[in-house]
C-alpha positions in Angstrom: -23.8 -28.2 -14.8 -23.4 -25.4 -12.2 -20.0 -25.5 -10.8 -19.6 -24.4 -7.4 -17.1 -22.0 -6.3 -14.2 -22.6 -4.8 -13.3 -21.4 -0.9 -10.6 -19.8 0.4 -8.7 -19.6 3.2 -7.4 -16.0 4.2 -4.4 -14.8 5.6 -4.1 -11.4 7.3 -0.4 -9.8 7.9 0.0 -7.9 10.7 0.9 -4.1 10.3 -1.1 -1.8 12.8 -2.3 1.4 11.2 -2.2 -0.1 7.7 -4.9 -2.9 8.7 -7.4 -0.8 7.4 -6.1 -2.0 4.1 -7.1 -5.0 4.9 -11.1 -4.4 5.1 -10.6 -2.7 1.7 -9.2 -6.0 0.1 -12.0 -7.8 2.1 -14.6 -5.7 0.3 -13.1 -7.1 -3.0 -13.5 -10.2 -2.3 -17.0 -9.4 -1.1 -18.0 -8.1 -4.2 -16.4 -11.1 -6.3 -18.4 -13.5 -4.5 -15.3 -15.0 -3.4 -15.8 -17.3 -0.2 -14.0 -17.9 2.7 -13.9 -20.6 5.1 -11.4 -20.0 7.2 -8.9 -17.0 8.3 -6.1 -16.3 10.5 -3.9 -13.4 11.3 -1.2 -12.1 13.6 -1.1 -9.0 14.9 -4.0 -6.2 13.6 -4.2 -9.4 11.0 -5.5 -10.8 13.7 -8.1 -8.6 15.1 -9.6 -8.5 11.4 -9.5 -11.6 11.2 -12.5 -11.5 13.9 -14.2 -9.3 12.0 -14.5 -11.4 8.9 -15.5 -14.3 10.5 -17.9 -12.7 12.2 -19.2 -11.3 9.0 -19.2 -7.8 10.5 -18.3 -5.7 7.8 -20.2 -2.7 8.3 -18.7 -2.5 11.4 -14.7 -3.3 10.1 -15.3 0.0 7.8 -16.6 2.4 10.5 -14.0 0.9 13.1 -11.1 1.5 10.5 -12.8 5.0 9.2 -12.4 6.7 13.0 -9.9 4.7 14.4 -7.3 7.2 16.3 -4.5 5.9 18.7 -6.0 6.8 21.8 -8.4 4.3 20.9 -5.2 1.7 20.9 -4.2 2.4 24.0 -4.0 5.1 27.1 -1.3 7.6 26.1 -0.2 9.6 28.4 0.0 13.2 28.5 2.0 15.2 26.4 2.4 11.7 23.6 -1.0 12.9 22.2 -2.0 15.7 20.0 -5.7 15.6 18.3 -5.7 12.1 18.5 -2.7 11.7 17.1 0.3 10.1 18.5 3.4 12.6 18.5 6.2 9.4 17.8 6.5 7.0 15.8 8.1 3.5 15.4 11.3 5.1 14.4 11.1 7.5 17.6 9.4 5.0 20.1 12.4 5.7 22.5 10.8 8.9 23.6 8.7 6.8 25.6 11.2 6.6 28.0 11.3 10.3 28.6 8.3 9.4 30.5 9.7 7.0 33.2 7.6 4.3 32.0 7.8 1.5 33.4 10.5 -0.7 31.5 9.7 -4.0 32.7 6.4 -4.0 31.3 7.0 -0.7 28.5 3.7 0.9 30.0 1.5 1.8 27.2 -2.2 0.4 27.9 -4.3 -1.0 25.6 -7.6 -0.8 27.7 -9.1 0.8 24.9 -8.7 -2.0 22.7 -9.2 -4.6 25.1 -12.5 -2.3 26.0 -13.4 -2.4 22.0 -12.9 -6.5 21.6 -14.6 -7.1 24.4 -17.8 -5.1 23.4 -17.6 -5.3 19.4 -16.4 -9.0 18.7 -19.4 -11.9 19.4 -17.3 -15.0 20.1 -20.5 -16.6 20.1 -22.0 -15.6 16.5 -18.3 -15.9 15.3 -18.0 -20.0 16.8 -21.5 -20.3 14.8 -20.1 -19.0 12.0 -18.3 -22.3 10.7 -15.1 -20.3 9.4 -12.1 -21.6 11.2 -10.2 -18.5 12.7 -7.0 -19.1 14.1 -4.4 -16.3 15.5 -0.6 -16.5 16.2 1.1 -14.8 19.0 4.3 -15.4 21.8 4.2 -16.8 24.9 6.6 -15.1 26.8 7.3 -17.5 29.7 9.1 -19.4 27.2 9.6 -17.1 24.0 7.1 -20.2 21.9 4.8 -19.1 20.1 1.6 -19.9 20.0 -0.6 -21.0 16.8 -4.1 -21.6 18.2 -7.7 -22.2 16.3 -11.1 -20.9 18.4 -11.7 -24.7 18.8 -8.9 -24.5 21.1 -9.5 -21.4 23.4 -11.5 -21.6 26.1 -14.8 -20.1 25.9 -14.7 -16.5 26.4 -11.1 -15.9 25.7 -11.1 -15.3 22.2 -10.7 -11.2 22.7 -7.7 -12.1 25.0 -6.2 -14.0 22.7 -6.7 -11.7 19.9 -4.9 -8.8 22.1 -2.8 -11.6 22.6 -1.2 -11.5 18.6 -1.9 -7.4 18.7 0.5 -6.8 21.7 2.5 -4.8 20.2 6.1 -4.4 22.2 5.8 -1.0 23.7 2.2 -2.1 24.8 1.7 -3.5 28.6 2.1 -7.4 27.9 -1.2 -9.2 27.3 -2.0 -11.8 29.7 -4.4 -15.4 29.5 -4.5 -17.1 32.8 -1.4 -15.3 34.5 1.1 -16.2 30.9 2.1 -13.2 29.3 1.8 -12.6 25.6 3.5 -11.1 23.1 2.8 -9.8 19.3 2.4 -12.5 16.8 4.0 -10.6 14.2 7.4 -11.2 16.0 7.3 -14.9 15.5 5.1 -14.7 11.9 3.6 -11.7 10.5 2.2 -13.5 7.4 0.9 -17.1 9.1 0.4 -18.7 5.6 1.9 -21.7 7.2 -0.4 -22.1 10.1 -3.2 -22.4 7.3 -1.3 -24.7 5.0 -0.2 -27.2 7.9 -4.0 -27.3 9.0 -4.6 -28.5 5.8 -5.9 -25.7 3.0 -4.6 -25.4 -0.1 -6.5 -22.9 -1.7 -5.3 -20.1 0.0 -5.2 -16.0 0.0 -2.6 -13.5 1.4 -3.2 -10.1 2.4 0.2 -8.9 3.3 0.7 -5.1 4.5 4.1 -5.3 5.4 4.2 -4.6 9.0 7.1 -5.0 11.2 8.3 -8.0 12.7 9.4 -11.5 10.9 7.8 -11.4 7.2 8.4 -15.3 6.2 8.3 -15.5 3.1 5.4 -18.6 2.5 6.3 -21.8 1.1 3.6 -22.1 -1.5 4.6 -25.2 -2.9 1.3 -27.4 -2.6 -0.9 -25.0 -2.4 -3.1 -22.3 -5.0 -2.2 -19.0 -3.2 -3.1 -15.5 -4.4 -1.0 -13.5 -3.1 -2.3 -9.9 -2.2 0.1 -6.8 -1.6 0.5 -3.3 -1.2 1.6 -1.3 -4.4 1.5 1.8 -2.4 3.1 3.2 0.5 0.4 3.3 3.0 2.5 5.1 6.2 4.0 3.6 10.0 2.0 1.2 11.7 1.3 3.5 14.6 -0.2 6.6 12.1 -4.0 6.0 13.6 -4.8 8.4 11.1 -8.6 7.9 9.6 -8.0 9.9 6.4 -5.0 8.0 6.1 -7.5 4.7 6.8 -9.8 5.6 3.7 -7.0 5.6 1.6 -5.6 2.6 2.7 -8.7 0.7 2.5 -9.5 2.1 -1.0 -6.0 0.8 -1.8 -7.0 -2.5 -0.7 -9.9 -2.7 -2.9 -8.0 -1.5 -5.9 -5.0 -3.7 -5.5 -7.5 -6.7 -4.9 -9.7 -6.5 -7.8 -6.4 -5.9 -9.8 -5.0 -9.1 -8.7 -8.3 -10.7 -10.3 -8.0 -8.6 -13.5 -10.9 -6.6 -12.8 -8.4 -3.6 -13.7 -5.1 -3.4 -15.1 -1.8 -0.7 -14.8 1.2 -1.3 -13.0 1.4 2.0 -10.9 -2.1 2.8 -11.5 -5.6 1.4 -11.8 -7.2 1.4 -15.2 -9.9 0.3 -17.2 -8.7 -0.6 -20.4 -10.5 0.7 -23.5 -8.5 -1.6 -26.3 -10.1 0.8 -28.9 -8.8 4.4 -27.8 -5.3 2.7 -27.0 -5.1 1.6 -30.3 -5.9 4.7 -31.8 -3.3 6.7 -29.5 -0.6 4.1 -30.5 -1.2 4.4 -34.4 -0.6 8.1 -33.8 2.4 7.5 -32.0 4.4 6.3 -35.1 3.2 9.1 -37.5 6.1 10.4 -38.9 5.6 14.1 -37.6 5.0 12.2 -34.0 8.2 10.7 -34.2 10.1 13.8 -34.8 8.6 15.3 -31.6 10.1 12.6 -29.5 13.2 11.0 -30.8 15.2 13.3 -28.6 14.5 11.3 -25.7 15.5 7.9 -27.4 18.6 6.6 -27.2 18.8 6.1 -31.2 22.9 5.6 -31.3 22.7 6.7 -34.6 19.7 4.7 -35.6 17.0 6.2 -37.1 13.3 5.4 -35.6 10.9 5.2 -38.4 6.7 3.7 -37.7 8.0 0.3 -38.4 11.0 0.3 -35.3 9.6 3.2 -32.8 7.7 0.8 -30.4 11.2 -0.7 -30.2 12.8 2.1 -29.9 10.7 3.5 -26.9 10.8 0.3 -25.0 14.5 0.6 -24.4 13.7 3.7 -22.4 10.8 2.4 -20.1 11.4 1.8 -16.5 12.7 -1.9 -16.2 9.6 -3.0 -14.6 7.8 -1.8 -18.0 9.5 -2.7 -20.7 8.0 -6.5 -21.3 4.4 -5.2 -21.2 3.0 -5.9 -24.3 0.7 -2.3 -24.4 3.2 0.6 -25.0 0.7 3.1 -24.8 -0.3 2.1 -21.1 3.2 1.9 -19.8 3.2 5.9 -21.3 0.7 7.2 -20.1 1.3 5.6 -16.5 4.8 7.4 -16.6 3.4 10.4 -17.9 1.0 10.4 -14.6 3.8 9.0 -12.0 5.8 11.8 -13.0 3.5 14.6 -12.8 2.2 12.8 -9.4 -1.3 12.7 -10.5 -3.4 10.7 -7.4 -3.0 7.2 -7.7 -5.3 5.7 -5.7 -8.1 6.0 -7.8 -9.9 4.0 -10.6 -9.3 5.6 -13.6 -10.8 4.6 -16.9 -7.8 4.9 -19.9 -9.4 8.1 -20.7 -9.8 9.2 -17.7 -6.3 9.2 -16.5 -4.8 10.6 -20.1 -7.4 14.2 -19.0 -6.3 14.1 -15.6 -2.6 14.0 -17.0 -3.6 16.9 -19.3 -5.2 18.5 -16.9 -1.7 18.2 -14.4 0.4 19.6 -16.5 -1.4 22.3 -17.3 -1.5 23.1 -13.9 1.8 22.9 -13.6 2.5 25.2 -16.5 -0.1 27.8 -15.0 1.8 27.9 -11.6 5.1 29.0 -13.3 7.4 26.1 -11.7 9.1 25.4 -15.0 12.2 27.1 -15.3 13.8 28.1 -18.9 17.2 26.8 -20.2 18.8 30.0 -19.1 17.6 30.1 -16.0 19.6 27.1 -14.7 22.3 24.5 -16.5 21.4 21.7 -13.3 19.7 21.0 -10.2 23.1 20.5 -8.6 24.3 23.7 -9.0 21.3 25.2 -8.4 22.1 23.5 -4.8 25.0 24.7 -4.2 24.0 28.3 -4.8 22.0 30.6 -1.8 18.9 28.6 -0.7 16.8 31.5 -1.4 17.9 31.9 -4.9 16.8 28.2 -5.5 13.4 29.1 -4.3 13.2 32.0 -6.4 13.8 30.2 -9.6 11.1 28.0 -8.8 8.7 31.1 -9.0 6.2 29.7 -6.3 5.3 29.9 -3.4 4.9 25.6 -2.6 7.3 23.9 -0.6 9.9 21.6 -2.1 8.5 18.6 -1.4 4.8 19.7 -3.0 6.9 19.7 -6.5 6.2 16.4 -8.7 9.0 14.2 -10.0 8.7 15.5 -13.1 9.4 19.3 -12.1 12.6 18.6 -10.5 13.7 16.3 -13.6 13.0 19.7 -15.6 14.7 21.8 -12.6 18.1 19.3 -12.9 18.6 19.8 -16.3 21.2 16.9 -16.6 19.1 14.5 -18.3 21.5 11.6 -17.1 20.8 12.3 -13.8 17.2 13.1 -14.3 16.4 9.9 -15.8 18.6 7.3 -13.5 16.6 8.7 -10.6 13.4 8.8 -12.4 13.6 6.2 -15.0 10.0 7.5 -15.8 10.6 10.9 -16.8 11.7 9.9 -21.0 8.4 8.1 -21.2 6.3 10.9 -19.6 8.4 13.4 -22.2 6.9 11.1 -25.2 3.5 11.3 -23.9 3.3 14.6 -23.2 4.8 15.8 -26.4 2.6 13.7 -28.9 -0.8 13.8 -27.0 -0.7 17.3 -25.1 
């Protein structure tokens, strides 16, 4: 007999900029057939929250794909640079250079109250059956508020979802002359609200936003939990490159959680055969002699029947009880050599593009020789331009990839306690280069 699927309810973190993850992990979830029945966010959890129920994805990705922070709020002059704000969360105090208005902290968010009030249709979205419910703060009373659509008044939804938005440097949003505040402050990850209305099957989308990141009791309940593996920026970069990634991120992650790919700092699709293949070669004798200098063998000898062993002992600690070796490698050998990461990648398809990094870097000349330094450190504490110059290029530091400045440092101790992957990438490379 046909069994029915399941429905969830969804939770949406807040985290500003880095909502547009959350449409990308929506997508997923599309494309699974998974359904939802109910979904409630704080802060830009919130305000995608609307979107889903109101089924409007088409519209979540173009909103997310040209979303700049002048379409937040009214910055004034001189905060604003190609649509780009010029602070950030950790500068937000240069806002006072501008004699803002303290009380009330003075940035506007008529664009985004302009945007929910044309975009979201409360009406198709109380239709809709899905239960949404937002949190945000009253402010009369520092309570916050949990409320479902069956309880705002008609027309009142896009207040209320400015409401949870508000972020605190934003002019305070106001519902019949009470003030509002973001809902993130009081719980940026509402699993709760859901679970006290009474689902059990439940899914979180967290993004790590600011504000007070409770950690959900899941007890009682089937939650899949849903969260960023990569660093996706502040919450006020309004950045629409920065969105695409994101959201692709989303999708990846998502469709990871339900084993539709596999990796741990990557996203693969497995081919059991070729891994096999690579892993049988691995423990050749003549393989083994390419790579034992980056084992810690203390005196043992690594032989085909002990080397996967062996090279588990030198795999980051989040790697070493993953039952395929030859993944955990070749994820190093890519983290290392920073090969793009947000990106499905078939097995295959990630070992050429680590081939093909490498030999990039080789052809740019950034690899120093033995003799042309004993350590990074010392190479610090000689004239800055002399360091450049043994780096033979013309990128700036920061463009080099972890494994570069593990060659540059020299002292392998040092190399490999700050980049526990850089002995696993040196077996890769040196067996399957």
């Amino acid at each position: 007999m046909f069994e029915k699927k399941p429905s969830y309810a969804l939770v949406l973190s807040g985290g500003g900029a880095k909502g547009a993850y959350e449409i990308g992990a929506w997508r997923a979830l599309r494309e699974l057939g998974i359904k939802i029945c109910a979904v409630g966010g704080a802060s830009v959890g919130a305000l995608n929250a609307a979107v889903i129920a109101q089924d409007a994805y088409d519209f979540g990705v173009k909103l997310w794909s040209e979303m700049t922070i002048d379409k937040v709020v009214d910055l004034p002059e001189g905060l604003l640079d190609s649509g780009r704000a010029k602070f950030s969360f950790k500068n937000l105090m240069r806002i006072g250079d501008l004699h803002l208005d303290i009380k009330n902290l003075g940035l506007d968010p008529a664009p985004l109250r302009e945007l929910l009030k044309t975009e979201i249709d409360e009406e198709k979205i109380r239709r809709s059956g899905i239960d949404l419910g937002i949190v945000t703060i009253k402010l009369d009373n520092f309570s916050p508020c949990e409320i479902f659509l069956e309880d705002m008044p008609y027309g009142t939804l896009p207040d209320y979802l400015l409401a949870s938005a508000s972020f605190p440097a934003f002019k305070r949003a106001e519902i019949n002359g009470k003030q509002f505040t973001d809902g993130g402050m009081y719980d940026n990850i509402p699993h709760a609200m859901m679970k006290n209305r009474g689902y059990r099957k439940i899914i979180v989308i967290d993004i790590a936003g600011l504000g007070v990141n409770k950690r959900p009791d899941l007890a009682g309940t089937d939650t899949i939990y849903i969260r960023t593996s990569v660093p996706l920026g502040n919450v006020l970069d309004f950045n629409p490159d920065k969105a695409k990634i994101a959201m692709e991120a989303g999708y990846l992650d998502t469709m990871k959680v339900f084993e539709k790919n596999d990796g741990r700092r990557y996203f693969i699709r497995r081919e059991p055969k070729k891994e096999q293949e690579m892993l049988n070669m691995l423990k050749r004798p003549e393989n083994i002699v390419k790579y034992s200098e980056h084992l810690n063998l203390n005196y043992r000898n690594c032989t085909p029947a002990n080397a996967e062993n062996l090279i588990r002992e030198i795999l980051p600690a989040d790697m070493r009880s993953n039952k395929n070796l030859m993944l955990c490698l070749l994820e190093s050998a890519a983290y290392a050599l920073s090969v793009e990461r947000i990106k499905l990648y078939s097995f295959s398809g990630l070992a050429d593009a680590v081939r093909d990094r490498y030999a990039e870097i080789v052809r740019s000349g950034s690899l120093p020789s033995k003799s042309e330094t004993e350590s990074f450190f010392k190479m610090i504490e000689e004239a800055f331009e002399d360091t450049i110059e043994l780096f033979r290029s013309d990128r700036n530091l920061s463009e080099y990839s972890p494994y570069e400045y593990a060659r540059i440092m020299r002292n392998q101790k040092a190399a490999h306690t700050l980049i526990p992957e850089i002995r696993a990438a040196e077996i890769f490379l040196s067996v399957f280069l």
